[in-house]
TORLUMTOR-426870 format. One record per residue (C-alpha): residue in three letters; residue number from 1; x, y, z. Coordinates in nm, 3 decimals. Layout:
<nodes>
NODE   aa    i       c1       c2       c3
NODE  ALA  NUM        X        Y        Z
...
</nodes>
This chain:
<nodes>
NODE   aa    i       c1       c2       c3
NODE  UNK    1    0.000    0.000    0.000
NODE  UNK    2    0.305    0.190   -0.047
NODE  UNK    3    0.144    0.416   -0.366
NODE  UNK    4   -0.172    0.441   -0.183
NODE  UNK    5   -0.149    0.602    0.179
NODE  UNK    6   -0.416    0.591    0.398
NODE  UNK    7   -0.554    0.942    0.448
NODE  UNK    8   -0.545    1.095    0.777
NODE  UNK    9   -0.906    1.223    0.818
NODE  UNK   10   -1.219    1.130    0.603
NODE  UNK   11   -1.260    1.439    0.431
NODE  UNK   12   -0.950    1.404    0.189
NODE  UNK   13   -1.084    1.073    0.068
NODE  UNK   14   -1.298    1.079   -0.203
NODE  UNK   15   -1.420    0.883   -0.521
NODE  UNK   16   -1.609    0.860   -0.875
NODE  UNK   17   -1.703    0.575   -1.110
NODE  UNK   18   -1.786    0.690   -1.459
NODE  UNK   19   -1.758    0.564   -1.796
NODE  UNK   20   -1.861    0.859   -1.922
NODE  UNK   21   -1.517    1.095   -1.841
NODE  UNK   22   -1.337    0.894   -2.212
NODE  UNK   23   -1.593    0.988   -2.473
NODE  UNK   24   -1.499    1.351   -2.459
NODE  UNK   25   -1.100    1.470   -2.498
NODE  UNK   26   -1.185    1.800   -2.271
NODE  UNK   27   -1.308    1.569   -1.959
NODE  UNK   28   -0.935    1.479   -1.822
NODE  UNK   29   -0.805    1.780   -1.864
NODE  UNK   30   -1.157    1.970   -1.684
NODE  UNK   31   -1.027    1.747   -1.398
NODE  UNK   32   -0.724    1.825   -1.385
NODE  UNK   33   -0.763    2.173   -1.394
NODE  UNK   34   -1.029    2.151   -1.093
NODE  UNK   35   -0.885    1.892   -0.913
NODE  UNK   36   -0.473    1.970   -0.902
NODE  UNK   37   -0.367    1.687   -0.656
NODE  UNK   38   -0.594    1.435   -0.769
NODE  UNK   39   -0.511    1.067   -0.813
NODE  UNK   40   -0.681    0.926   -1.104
NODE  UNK   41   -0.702    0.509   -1.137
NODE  UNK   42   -0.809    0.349   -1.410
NODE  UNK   43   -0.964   -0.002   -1.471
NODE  UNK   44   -0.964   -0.147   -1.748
NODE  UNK   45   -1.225   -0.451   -1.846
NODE  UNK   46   -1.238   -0.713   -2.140
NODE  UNK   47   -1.491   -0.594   -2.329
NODE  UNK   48   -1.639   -0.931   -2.370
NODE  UNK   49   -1.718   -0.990   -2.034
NODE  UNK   50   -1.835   -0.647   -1.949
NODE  UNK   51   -2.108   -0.684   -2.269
NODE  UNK   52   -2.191   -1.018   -2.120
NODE  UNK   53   -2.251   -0.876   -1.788
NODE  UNK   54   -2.454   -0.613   -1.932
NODE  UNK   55   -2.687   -0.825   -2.157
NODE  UNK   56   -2.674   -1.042   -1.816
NODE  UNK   57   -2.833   -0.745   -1.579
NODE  UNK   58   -3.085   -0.622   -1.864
NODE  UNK   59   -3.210   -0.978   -1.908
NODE  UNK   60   -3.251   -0.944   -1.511
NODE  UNK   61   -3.408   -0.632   -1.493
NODE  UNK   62   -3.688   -0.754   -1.725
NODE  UNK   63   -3.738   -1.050   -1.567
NODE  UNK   64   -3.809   -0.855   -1.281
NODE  UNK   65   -4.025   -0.579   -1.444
NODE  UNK   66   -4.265   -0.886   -1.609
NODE  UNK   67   -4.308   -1.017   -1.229
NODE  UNK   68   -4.325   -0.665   -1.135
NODE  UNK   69   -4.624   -0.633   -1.410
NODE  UNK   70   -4.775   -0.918   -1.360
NODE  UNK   71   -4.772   -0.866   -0.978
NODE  UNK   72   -4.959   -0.558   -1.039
NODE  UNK   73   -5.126   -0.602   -1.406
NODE  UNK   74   -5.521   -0.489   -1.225
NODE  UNK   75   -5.338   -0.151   -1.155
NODE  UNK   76   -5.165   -0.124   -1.457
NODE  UNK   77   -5.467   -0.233   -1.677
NODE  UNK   78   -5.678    0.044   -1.525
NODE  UNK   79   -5.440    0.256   -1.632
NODE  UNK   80   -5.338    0.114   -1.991
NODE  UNK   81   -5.619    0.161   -2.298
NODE  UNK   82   -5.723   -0.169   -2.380
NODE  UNK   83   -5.617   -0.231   -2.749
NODE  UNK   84   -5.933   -0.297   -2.951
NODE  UNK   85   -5.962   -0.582   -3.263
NODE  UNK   86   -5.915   -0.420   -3.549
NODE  UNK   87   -6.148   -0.554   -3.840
</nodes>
């Protein structure tokens, strides 16, 4: 832990988690300019397995909206039209 001290008090500790700070060339050096003493530590992932987990957590967050829908489909059919047959 040699590169990485342990601060002294909780106030100069401090994080963020974006993706977001690479898809535009001003972001690193906006930081740097606010932020002078700022350590900056950057993970990288296979891309692969970060797209798998992805597709993995929205298959689970529809799974979980259907049994949220279907938990609730009287409340949500009050307030849904009600397609009619066409024909």
């Amino acid at each position: 832990m040699q590169f990485f001290p342990r601060p002294t008090r909780v106030e100069q500790m401090s994080y963020e988690v974006s993706d977001e700070y690479f898809t535009n060339r001003e972001s690193p050096y906006s930081a740097s300019n606010l932020l002078k003493s700022a350590k900056i530590l950057i993970v990288l992932e296979d891309p692969v397995k970060r797209a798998f987990y992805h597709y993995q957590v929205c298959i689970l967050y529809i799974e979980w909206l259907w049994l949220l829908l279907i938990k609730h489909q009287d409340k949500v059919q009050r307030h849904l039209p009600i397609p009619q047959k066409v024909g």
